[in-house]
TORBADREN-371739 format. One record per residue (C-alpha): residue in one letter; x, y, z. Coordinates in Angstrom, 2 decimals. Example, Ala and Ser with C-alpha at 12.3 -4.5 7.8 and 13.67 -1.06 7.14 Angstrom:
BEGIN
A | 12.30 | -4.50 | 7.80
S | 13.67 | -1.06 | 7.14
! end
This chain:
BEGIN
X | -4.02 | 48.63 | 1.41
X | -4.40 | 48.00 | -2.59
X | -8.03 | 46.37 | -2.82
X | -6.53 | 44.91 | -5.78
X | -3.60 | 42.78 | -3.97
X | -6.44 | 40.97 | -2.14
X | -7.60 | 38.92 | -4.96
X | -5.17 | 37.23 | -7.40
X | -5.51 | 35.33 | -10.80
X | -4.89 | 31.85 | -9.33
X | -8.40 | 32.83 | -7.30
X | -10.00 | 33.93 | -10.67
X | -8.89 | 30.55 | -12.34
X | -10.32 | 28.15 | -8.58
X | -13.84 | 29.80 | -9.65
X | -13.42 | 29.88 | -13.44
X | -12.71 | 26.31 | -14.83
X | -15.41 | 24.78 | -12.46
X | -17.91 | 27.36 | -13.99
X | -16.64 | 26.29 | -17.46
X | -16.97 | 22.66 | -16.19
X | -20.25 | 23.16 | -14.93
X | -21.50 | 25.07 | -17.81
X | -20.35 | 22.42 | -20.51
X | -22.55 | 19.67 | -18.14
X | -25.33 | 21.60 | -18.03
X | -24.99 | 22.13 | -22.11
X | -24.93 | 18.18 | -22.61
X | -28.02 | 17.93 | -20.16
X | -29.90 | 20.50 | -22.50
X | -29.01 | 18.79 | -25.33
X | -31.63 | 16.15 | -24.36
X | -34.45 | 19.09 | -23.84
X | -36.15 | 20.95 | -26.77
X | -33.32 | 23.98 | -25.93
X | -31.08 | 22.03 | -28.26
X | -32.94 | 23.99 | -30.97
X | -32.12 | 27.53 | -29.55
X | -28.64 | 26.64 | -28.56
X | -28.02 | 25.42 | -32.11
X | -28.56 | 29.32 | -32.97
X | -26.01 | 30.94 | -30.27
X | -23.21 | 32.27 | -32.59
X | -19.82 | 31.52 | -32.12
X | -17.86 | 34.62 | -32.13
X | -15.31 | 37.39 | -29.31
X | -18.26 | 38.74 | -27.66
X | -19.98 | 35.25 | -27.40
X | -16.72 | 34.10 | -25.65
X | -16.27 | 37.06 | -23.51
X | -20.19 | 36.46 | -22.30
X | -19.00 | 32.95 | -21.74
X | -16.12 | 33.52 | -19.63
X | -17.83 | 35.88 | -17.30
X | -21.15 | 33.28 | -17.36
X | -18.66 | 30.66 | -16.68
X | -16.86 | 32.74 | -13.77
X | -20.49 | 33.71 | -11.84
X | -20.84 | 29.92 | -12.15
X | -18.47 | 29.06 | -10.40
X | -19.05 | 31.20 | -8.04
X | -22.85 | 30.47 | -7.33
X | -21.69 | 26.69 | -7.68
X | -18.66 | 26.64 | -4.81
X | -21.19 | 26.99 | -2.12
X | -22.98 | 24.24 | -3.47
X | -19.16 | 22.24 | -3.60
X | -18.89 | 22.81 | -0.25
X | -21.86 | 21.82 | 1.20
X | -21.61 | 18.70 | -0.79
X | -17.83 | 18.38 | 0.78
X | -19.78 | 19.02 | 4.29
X | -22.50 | 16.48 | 3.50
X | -19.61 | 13.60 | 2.60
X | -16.97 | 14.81 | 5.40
X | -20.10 | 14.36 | 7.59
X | -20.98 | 10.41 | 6.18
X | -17.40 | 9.48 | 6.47
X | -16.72 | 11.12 | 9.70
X | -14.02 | 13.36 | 8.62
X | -11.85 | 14.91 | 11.21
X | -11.47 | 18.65 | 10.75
X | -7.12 | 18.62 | 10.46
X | -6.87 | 22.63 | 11.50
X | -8.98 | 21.37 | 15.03
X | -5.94 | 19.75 | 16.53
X | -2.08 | 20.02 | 15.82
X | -0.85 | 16.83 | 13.70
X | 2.10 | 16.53 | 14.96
X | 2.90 | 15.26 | 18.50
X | 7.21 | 16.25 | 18.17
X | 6.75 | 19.99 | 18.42
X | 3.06 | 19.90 | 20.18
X | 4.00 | 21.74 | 23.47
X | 6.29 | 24.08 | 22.00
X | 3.92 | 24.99 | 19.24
X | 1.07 | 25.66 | 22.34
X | 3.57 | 27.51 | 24.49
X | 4.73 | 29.73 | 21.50
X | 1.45 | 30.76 | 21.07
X | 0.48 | 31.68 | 25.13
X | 3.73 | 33.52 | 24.87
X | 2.89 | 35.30 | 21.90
X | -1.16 | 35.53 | 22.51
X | -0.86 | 35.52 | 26.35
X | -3.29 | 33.02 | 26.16
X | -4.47 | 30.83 | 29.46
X | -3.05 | 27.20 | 29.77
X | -6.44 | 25.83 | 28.41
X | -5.34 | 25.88 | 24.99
X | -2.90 | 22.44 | 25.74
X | -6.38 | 20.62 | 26.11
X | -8.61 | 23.13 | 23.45
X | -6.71 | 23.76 | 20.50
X | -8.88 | 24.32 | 17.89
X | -9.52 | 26.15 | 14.11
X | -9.35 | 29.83 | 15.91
X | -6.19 | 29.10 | 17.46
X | -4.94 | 27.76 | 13.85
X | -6.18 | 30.80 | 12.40
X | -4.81 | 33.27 | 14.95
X | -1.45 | 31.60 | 14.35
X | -2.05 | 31.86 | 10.21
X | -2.96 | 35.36 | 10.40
X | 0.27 | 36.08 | 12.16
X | 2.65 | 34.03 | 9.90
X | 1.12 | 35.45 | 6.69
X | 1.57 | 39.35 | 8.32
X | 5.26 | 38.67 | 9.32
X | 6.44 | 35.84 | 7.39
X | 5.29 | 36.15 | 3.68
X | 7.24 | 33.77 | 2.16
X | 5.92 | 31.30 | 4.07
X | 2.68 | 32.51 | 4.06
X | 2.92 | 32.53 | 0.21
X | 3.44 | 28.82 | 0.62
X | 0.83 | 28.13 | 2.67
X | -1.30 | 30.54 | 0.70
X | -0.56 | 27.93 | -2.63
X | -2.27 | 24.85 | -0.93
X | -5.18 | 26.84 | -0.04
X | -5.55 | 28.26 | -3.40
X | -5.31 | 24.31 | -4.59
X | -7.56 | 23.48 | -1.71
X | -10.27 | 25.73 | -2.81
X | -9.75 | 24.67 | -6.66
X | -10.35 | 21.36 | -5.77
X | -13.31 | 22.05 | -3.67
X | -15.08 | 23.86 | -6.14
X | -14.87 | 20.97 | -8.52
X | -16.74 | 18.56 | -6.89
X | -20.23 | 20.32 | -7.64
X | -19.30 | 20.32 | -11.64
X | -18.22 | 16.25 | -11.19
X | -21.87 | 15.91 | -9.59
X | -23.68 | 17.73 | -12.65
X | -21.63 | 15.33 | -15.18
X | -22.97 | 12.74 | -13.25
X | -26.12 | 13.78 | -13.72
X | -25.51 | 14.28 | -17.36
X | -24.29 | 10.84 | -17.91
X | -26.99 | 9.12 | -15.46
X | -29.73 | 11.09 | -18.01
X | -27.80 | 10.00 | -21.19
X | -27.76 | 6.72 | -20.09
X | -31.81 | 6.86 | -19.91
X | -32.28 | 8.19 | -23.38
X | -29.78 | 5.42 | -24.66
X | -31.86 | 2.89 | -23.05
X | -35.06 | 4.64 | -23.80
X | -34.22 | 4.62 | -27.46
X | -33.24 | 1.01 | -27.65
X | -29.73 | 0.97 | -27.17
X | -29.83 | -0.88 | -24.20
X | -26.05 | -2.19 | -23.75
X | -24.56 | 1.22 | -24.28
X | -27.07 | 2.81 | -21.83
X | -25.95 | 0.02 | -19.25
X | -22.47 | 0.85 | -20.59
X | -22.58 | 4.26 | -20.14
X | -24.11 | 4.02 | -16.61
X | -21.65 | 1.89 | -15.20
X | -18.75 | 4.53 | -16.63
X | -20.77 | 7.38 | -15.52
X | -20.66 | 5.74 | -11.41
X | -17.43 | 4.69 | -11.60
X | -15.76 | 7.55 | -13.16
X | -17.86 | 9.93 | -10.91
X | -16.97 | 8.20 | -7.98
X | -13.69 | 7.72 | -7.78
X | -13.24 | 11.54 | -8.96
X | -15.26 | 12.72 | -5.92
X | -13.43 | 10.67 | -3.60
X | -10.06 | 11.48 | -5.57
X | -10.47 | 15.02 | -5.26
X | -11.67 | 15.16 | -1.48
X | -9.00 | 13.46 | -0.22
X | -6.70 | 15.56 | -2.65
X | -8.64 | 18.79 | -0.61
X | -7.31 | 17.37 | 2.52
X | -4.35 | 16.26 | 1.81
X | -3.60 | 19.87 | 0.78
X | -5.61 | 21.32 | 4.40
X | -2.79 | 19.06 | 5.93
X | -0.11 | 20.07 | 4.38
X | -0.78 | 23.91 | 4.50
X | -1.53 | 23.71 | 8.28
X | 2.20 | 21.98 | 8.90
X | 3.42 | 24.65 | 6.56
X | 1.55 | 27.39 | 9.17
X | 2.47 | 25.90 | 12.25
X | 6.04 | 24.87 | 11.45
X | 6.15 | 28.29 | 10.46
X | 5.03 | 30.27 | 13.36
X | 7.52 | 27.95 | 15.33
X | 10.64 | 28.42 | 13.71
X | 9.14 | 32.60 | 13.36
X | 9.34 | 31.99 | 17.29
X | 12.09 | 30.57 | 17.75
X | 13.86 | 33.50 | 15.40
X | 12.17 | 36.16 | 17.19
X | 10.36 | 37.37 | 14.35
X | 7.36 | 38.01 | 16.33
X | 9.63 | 39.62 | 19.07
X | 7.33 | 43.25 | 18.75
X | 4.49 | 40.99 | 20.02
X | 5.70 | 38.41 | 22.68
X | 6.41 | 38.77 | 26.36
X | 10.52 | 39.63 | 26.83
! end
């Protein structure tokens, strides 16, 4: 298989804009340390730009495992419940679980343990035999991971604004120090929390788009080459 079809440009872009992000809070940030003086001397020119897209791209990177265990850390305070653990819909519940011991041959426990590896058994099989969906399902995830990786970049503009607030205050302008605070909390928080529940909105509606899909791909025999006659 084509190394190449394994990683697309809507991946490139999930890692890329939340290195740019990150990269243009961190500037701000230095802007209050003596670096201000050396960054005052980095030309602006192509190779400058190239350097700064592939900075901005190792980033994001480095950063997204720093998103998610930020994601982790707040799914764990507000007791998230993990929507690929169980299947969210009651309707097609049993036929969903009996498509997949036909299919599997797995043992009746899976009517009381359903959990992410069945999920992923049944994703790996809809995105092998039924691409179109798959490419569907594929889109939220792609959005998913976007999203994800932008909550470590809202976090350092926090912490940008938090520290510009200080100098404000620190240099006597006191109201637009308070000012600024007060933006920087709000606007912070309800991005976070924006975002997040934007994530799982988009887990939840990519696992219906799996699950509905191996279904129906039951029900139409498209998995016929692997299920009991």
């Amino acid at each position: 298989m084509d190394i190449s079809k394994q990683f697309s440009f809507t991946d490139f872009l999930a890692y890329l804009f939340p290195g740019i992000m990150s990269i243009f809070g961190i500037y701000f940030l230095l802007l209050l340390t003596p670096a201000q003086h050396l960054l005052s001397k980095v030309s602006l020119d192509i190779t400058t730009g190239i350097l700064f897209l592939v900075i901005s791209y190792i980033m994001g990177v480095i950063f997204s495992g720093f998103s998610r265990n930020l994601v982790d850390l707040i799914e764990k305070f507000t007791k998230y419940e993990e929507v690929r653990k169980a299947i969210p819909f009651d309707d097609f519940r049993d036929e969903i679980i009996k498509a997949f011991q036909d299919i599997f041959e797995h043992t009746p426990e899976s009517k009381s343990n359903w959990s992410k590896t069945h999920y992923y058994l049944c994703r790996s099989l809809v995105f092998e035999k039924m691409p179109t969906t798959g490419l569907r399902a594929d889109r939220q995830s792609i959005l998913a991971l976007f999203r994800r990786n932008l909550v470590f970049p809202i976090f350092i503009w926090f912490i940008a604004g938090i520290a510009w607030s200080i100098s404000f205050i620190s240099n006597n302008f006191f109201e637009w120090g308070i000012l600024l605070i007060i933006i920087t909390i709000l606007t912070s928080f309800f991005s976070i929390t924006t975002t997040i529940d934007r994530l799982h909105g988009g887990d939840s509606r990519e696992t219906r788009e799996v699950l509905l899909g191996f279904l129906a791909g039951y029900k139409a025999k498209i998995f016929i080459d692997r299920s009991k006659e």
